[in-house]
C-alpha positions as CSV (number, residue, x, y, z in Angstrom):
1,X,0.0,0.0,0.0
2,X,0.9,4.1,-0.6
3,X,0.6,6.1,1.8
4,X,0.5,10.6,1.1
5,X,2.9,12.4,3.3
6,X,3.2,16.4,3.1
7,X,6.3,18.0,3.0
8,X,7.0,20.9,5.1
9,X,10.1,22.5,6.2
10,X,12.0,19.4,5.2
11,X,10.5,16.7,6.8
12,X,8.0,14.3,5.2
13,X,4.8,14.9,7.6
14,X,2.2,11.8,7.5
15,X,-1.3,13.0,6.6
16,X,-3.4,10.0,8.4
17,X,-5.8,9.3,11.3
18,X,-5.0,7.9,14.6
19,X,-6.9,5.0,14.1
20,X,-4.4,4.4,10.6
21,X,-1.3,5.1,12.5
22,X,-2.7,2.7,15.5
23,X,-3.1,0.1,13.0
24,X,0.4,0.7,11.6
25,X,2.0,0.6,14.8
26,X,0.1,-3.0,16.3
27,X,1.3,-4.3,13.2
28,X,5.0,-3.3,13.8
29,X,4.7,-4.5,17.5
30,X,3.2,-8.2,16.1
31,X,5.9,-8.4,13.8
32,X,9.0,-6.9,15.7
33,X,9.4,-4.5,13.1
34,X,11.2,-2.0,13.6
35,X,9.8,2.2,13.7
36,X,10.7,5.4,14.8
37,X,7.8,7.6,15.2
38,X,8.4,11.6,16.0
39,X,5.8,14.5,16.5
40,X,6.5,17.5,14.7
41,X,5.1,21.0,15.9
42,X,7.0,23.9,14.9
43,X,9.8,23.6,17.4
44,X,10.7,20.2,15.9
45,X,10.7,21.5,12.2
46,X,13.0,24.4,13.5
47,X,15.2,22.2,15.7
48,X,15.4,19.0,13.9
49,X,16.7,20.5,10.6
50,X,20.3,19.8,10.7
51,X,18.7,16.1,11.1
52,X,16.4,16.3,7.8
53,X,18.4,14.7,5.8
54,X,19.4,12.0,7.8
55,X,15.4,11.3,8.6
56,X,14.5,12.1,4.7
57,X,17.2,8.7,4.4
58,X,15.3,6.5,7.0
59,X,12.5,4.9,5.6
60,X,11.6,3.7,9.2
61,X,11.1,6.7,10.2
62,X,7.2,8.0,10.6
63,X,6.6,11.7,11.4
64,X,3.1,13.0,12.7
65,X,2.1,16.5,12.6
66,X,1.6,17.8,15.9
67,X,-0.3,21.4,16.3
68,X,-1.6,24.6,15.0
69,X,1.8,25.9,13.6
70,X,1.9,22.3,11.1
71,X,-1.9,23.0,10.6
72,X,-1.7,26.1,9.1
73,X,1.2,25.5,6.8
74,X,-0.2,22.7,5.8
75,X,-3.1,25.2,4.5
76,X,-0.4,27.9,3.3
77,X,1.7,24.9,1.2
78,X,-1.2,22.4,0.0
79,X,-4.5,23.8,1.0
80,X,-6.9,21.5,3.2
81,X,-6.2,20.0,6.6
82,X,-4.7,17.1,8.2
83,X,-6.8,14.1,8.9
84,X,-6.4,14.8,12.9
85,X,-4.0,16.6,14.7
86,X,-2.0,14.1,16.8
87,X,0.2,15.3,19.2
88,X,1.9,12.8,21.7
89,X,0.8,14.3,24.8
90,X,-2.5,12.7,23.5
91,X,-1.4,10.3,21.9
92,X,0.4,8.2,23.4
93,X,-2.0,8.0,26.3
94,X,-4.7,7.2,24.2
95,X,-2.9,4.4,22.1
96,X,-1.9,2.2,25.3
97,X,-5.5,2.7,26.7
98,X,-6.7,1.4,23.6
99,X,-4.3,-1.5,22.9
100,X,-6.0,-4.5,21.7
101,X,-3.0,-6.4,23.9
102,X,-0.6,-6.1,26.7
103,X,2.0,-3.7,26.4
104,X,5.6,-3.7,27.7
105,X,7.2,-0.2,27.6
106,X,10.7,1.1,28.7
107,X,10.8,4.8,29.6
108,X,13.8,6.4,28.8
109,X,14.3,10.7,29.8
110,X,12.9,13.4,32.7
111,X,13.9,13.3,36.1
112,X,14.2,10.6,38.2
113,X,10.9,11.5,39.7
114,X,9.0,11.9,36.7
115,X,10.2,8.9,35.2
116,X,9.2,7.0,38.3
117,X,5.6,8.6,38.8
118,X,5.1,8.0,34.6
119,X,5.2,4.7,35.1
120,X,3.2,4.4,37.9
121,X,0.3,6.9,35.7
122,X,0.9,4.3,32.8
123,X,0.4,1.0,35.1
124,X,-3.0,2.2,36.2
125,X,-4.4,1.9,32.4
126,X,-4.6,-1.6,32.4
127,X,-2.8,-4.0,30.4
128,X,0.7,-2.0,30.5
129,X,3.8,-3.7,32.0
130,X,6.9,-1.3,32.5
131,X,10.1,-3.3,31.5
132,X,12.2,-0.6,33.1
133,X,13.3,2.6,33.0
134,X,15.8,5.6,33.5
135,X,16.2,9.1,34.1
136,X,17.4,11.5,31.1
137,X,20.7,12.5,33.4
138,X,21.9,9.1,34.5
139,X,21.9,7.9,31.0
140,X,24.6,9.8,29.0
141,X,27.2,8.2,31.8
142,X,26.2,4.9,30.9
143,X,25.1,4.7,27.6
144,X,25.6,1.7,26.4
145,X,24.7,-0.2,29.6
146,X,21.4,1.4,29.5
147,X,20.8,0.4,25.9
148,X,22.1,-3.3,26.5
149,X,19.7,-3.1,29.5
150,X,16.9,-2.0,27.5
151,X,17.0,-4.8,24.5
152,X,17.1,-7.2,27.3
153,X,14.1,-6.1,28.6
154,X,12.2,-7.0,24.9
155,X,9.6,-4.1,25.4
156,X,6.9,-3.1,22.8
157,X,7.4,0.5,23.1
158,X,10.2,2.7,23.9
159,X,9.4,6.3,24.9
160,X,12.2,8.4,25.0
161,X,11.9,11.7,26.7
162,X,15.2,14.1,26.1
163,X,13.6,17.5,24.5
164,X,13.6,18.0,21.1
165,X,15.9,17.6,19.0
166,X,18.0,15.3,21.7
167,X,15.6,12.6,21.7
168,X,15.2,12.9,18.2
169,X,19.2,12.7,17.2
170,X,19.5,10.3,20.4
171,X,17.1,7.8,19.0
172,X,18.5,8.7,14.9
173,X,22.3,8.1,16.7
174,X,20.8,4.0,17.9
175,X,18.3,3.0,16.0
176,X,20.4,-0.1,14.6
177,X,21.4,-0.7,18.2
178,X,18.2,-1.1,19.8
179,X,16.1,-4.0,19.7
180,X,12.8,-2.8,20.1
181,X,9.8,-2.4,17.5
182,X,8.2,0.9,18.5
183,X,10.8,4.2,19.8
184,X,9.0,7.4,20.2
185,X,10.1,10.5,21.0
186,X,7.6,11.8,23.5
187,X,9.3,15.6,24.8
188,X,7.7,16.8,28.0
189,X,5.0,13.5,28.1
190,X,6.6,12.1,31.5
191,X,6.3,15.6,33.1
192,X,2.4,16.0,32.2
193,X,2.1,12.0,33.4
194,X,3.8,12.4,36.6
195,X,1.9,16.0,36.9
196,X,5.1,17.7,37.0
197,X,3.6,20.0,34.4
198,X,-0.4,21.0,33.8
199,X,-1.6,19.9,30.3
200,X,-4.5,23.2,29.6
201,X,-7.5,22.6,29.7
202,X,-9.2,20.0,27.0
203,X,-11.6,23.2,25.4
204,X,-8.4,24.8,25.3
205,X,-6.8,22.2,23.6
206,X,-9.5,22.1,20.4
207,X,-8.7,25.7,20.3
208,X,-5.8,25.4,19.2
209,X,-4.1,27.6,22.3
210,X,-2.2,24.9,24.0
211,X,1.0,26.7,23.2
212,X,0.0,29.9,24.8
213,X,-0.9,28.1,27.9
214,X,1.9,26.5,28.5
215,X,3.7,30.4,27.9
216,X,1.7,31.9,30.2
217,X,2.7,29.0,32.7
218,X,6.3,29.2,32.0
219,X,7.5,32.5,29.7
220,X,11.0,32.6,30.3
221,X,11.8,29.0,28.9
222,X,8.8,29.5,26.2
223,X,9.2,33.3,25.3
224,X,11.9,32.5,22.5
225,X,10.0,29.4,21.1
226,X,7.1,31.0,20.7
227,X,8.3,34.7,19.5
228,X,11.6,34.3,17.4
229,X,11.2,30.5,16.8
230,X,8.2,31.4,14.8
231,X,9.0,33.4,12.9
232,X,12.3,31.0,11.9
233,X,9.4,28.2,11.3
234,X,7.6,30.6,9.0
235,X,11.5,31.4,7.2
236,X,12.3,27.7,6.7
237,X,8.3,26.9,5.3
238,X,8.3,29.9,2.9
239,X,11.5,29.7,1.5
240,X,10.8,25.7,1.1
241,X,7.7,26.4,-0.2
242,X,8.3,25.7,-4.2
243,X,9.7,21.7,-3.2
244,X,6.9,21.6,-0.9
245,X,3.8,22.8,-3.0
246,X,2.2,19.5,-3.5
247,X,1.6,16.5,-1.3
248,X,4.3,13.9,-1.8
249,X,1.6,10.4,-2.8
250,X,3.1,7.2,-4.2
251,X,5.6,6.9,-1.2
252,X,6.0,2.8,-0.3
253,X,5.4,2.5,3.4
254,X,7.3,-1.2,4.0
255,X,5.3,-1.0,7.5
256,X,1.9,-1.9,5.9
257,X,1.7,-5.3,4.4
């Protein structure tokens, strides 16, 4: 099967639903496939670019379009809309809830106490088993022990939660080394798990004003991402905008069989 992708900024955005992407992913977990899936708002797009070429060279990589910035230049480049906004924050959550199986995830990023209370958020969903985990600081002094120690513990899922575009290079940098069929980067996910940080409020979140939530909650580490950084997004999409006019279509995806 084809799949349509959009380009934007470089990166190869996947125009499908959650219920598509769900499929996608069950079908790597049953056959220990291996994917990379990353959630691209605007700071991705302006962070990750020294890494678009490397991603545009990884077929198993799958990126979802995460937020009102990739909305609306999906409009300016292509016209029309993406099939449903799917951030991770929400996503994630909701794809464990509504696995069809038992899931075993490793959680890789945050603090120690994050980390700790994430997993204790994601054991109360049901049918999730956490294989382990470790903080984002302990794991730079022990690398490769921590990666050994996570292909031994054979989970379904790795979430890895560095900040972007650390995760992202971080996960790029190992993919051959891990053993694992499903790696997401995930960003600030164990902080709003372990209510570390406040998601805003659901109305809020259809609104599309998530962003200037979370500035109003923390404007000295959010103030440049959402003032300069925009306008650098808006820079990279416009003066990409004649390789990026038309949706990408005929595109194999070898994850759907």
């Amino acid at each position: 099967m084809y799949k349509d992708f959009v380009r934007i900024g470089g990166f190869a955005i996947d125009d499908c639903d959650f219920e598509n992407v769900s499929r996608r992913i069950h079908g790597c977990i049953e056959s220990r496939s291996r994917l990379a899936v990353f959630f691209a708002n605007t700071h991705f797009v302006v962070t990750c670019q020294p890494l678009s070429r490397t991603i545009a060279n990884n077929a198993s990589v799958l990126i979802l379009n995460d937020g009102v910035g990739l909305r609306l230049a999906r409009n300016l480049l292509c016209k029309g809309r993406f099939a449903e906004n799917l951030n991770g924050s929400d996503f994630i959550p909701r794809l464990l809830r509504e696995s069809p199986r038992p899931l075993r995830l490793y959680l890789l990023g945050a603090t120690g106490d994050s980390v700790k209370k994430a997993g204790e958020t994601f054991r109360k969903m049901g049918q999730i088993d956490i294989a382990g985990s470790c903080d984002g600081f302990s794991l730079w002094s022990r690398e490769a022990e921590i990666i050994a120690e996570i292909n031994a513990a054979k989970p379904d899922i790795l979430l890895v939660a560095l900040g972007c575009p650390v995760q992202e290079r971080w996960i790029l940098g190992n993919f051959e080394r891990l053993n694992v069929p499903l790696t997401f980067a995930v960003g600030a996910l164990f902080d709003f798990m372990s209510g570390r940080q406040v998601r805003a409020p659901h109305w809020v979140n259809r609104a599309g004003f998530e962003w200037f939530f979370r500035l109003c909650r923390e404007p000295r580490r959010l103030a440049y991402r959402y003032t300069v950084e925009i306008l650098l997004f808006l820079h990279i999409v416009v003066s990409s905008a004649m390789e990026t006019t038309h949706p990408v279509t005929g595109k194999l995806d070898p994850h759907i069989h």
